[in-house]
C-alpha positions as CSV (number, residue, x, y, z in Angstrom):
1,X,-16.4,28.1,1.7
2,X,-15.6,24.4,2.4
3,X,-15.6,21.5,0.3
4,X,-16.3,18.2,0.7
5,X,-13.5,15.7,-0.3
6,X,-13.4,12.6,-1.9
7,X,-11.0,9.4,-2.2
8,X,-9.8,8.9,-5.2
9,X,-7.8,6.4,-7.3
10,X,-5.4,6.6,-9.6
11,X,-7.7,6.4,-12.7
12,X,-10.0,8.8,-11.5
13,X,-7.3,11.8,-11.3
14,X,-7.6,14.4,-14.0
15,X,-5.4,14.4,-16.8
16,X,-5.2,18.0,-17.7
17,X,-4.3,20.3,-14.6
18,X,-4.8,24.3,-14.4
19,X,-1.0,25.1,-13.1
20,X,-0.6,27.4,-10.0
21,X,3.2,28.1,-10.1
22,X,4.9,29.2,-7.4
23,X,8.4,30.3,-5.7
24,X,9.9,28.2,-3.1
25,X,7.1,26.3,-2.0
26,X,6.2,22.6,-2.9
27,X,3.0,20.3,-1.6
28,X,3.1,16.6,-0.8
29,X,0.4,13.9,-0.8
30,X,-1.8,14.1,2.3
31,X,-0.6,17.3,3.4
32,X,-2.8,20.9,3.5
33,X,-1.4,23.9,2.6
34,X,-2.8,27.5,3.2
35,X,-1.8,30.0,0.4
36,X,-2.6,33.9,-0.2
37,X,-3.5,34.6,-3.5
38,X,-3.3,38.2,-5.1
39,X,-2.0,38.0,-8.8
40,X,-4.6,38.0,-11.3
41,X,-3.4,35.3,-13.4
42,X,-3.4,32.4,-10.5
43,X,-6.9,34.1,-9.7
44,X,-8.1,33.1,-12.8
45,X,-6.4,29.4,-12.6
46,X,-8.2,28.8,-9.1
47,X,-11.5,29.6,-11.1
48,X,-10.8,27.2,-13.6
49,X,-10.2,25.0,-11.3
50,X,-13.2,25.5,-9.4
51,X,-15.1,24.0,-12.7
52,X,-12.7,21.2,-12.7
53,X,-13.6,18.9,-9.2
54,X,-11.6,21.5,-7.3
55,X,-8.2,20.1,-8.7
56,X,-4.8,22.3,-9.5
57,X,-1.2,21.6,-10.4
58,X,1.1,23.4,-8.1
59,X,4.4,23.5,-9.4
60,X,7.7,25.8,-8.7
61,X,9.3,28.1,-10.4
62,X,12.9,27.9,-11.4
63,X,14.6,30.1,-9.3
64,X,17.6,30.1,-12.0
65,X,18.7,33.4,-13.8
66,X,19.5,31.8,-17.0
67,X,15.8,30.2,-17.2
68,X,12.8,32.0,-18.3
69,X,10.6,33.9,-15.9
70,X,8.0,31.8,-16.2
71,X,10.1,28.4,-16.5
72,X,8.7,25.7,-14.2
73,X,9.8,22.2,-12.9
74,X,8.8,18.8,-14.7
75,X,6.8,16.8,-11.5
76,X,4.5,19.2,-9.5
77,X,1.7,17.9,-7.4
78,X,-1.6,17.8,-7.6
79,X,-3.9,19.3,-4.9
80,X,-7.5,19.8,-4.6
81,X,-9.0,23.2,-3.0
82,X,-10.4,22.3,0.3
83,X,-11.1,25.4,1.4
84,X,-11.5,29.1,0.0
85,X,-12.4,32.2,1.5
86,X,-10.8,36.4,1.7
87,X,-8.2,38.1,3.7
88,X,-9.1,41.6,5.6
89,X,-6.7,42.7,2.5
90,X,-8.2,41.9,-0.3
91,X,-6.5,38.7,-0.6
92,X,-7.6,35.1,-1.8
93,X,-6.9,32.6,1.2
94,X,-6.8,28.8,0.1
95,X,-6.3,25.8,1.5
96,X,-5.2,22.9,-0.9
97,X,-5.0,19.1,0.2
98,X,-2.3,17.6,-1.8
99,X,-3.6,14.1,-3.8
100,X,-0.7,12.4,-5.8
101,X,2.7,13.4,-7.7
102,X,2.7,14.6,-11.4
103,X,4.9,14.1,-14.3
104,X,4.2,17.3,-17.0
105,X,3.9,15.5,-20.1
106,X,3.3,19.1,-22.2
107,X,1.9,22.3,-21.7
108,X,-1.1,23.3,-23.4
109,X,-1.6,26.6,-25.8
110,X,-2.1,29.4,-23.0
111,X,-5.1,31.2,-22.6
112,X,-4.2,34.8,-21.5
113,X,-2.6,34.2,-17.8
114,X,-4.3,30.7,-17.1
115,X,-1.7,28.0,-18.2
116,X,-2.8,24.5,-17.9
117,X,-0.9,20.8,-18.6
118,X,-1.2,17.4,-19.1
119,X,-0.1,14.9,-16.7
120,X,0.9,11.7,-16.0
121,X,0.7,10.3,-12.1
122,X,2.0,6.8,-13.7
123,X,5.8,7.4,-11.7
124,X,3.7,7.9,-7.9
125,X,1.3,4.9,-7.7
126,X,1.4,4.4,-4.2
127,X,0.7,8.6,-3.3
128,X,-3.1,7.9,-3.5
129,X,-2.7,5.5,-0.3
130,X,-3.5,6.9,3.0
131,X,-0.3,6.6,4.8
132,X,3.5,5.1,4.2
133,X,4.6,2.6,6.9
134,X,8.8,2.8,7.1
135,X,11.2,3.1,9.3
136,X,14.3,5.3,9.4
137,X,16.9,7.1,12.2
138,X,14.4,9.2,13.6
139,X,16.4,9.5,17.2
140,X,19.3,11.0,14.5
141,X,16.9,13.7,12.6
142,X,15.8,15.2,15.7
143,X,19.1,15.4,17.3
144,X,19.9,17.7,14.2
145,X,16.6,18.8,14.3
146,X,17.2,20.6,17.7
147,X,20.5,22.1,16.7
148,X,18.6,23.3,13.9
149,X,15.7,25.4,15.4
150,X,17.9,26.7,17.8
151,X,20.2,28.6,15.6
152,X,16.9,29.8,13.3
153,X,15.8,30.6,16.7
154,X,12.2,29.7,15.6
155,X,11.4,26.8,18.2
156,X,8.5,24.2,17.6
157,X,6.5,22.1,19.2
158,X,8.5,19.3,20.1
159,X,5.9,17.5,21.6
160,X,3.9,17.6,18.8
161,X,6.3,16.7,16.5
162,X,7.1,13.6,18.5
163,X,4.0,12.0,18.4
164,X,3.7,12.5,14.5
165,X,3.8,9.6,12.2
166,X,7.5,9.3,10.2
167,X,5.4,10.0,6.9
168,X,3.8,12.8,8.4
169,X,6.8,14.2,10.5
170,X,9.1,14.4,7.1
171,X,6.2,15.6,4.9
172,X,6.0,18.6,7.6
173,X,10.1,18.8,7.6
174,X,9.9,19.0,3.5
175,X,7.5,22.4,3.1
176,X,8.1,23.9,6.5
177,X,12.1,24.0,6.4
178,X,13.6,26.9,4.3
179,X,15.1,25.0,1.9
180,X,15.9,26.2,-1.6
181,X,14.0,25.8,-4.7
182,X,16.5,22.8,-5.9
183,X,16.7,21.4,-2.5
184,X,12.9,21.5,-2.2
185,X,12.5,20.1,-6.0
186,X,14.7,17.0,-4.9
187,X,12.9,16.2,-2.0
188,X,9.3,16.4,-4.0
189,X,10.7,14.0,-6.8
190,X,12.0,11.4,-4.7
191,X,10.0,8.2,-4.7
192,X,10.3,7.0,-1.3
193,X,10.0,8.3,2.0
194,X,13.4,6.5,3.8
195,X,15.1,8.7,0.7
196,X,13.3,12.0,1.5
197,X,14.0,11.2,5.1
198,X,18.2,10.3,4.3
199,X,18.1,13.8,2.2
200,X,16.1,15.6,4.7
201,X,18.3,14.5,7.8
202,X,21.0,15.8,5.4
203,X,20.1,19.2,4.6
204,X,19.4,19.7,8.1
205,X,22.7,18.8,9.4
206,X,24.8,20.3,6.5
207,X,23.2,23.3,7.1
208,X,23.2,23.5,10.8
209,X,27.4,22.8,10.3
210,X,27.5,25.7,8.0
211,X,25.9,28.2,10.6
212,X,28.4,26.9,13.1
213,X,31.4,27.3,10.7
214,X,29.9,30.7,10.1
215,X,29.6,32.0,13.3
216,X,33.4,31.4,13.8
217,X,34.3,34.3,11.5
């Protein structure tokens, strides 16, 4: 099943959210991500949010032993279901269009496994326009980017990624990479796409030194 979606503005963005939590995985503004649902509790949040314009709150979970289980970060983003159907297993299959930042202002009283939260988009104004214009050392990211993929041995399509936009090119670097949780989190709150590009370009380099250093022992 496919919906039909909307622009929006700023004012027009709900300010309560159902929250789908989730480990190791963020979503960015003008971006689609395809998730597999099985636990009961987000099943019951995506039917909430069904009755609510199609609108959720995906957030991450803190992937940090002395937190809670069910301990989440503060800024999430808020993604309307674009598309819903069922895997041969048994399994929910979304696909969720991310629409602007959030700021979690305070978590409603539960109601059994759906959890829900208002929100504040006031720090991400300029996430409802269609696409960032900037500049950064692209020629410098995908030098690293190369070393990168090759060592993960998982090669992409360069040609592809050459002809992306730079908003669209780092939006795809920030979700797709295997970053950590923190790593990921820093990257989603950052208000500017030079500084996710800097940070991004960073992570990819650091880590493609480590691997090298590694292999030497």
């Amino acid at each position: 099943m496919r919906f039909n979606t909307l622009n929006v503005q700023n004012k027009d963005l709900p300010k309560v959210l159902t929250l789908l939590p989730l480990h190791g995985v963020i979503l960015m503004p003008r971006s689609e991500l395809k998730l597999s649902i099985s636990d009961f509790g987000n099943f019951l949040s995506i039917t909430d949010a069904l009755h609510s314009d199609n609108y959720m709150g995906l957030v991450q979970f803190r992937d940090d032993p002395n937190a809670p289980s069910d301990d989440v970060f503060r800024y999430g983003c808020a993604g309307r279901i674009w598309d819903i159907g069922e895997s041969g297993d048994g399994q929910l299959v979304l696909v969720v269009r991310g629409v602007c930042r959030f700021e979690i202002v305070r978590e409603l009283p539960p109601e059994g496994a759906k959890r829900a939260v208002e929100v504040s988009y006031d720090k991400y104004p300029t996430d409802i326009v269609h696409e960032a214009d900037f500049s950064f050392d692209r020629q410098r990211l995908m030098r690293a980017l190369k070393n990168y993929y090759q060592k993960l041995q998982f090669p992409p399509n360069w040609e592809e990624l050459s002809e992306m936009s730079n908003e669209r090119l780092i939006t795809l670097l920030m979700m797709a990479c295997p970053f950590d949780s923190r790593e990921r989190q820093a990257l989603l709150e950052m208000d500017r796409y030079v500084e996710q590009s800097q940070l991004v370009t960073s992570l990819i380099e650091l880590d493609s030194f480590t691997r090298d250093s590694l292999s030497y022992h």
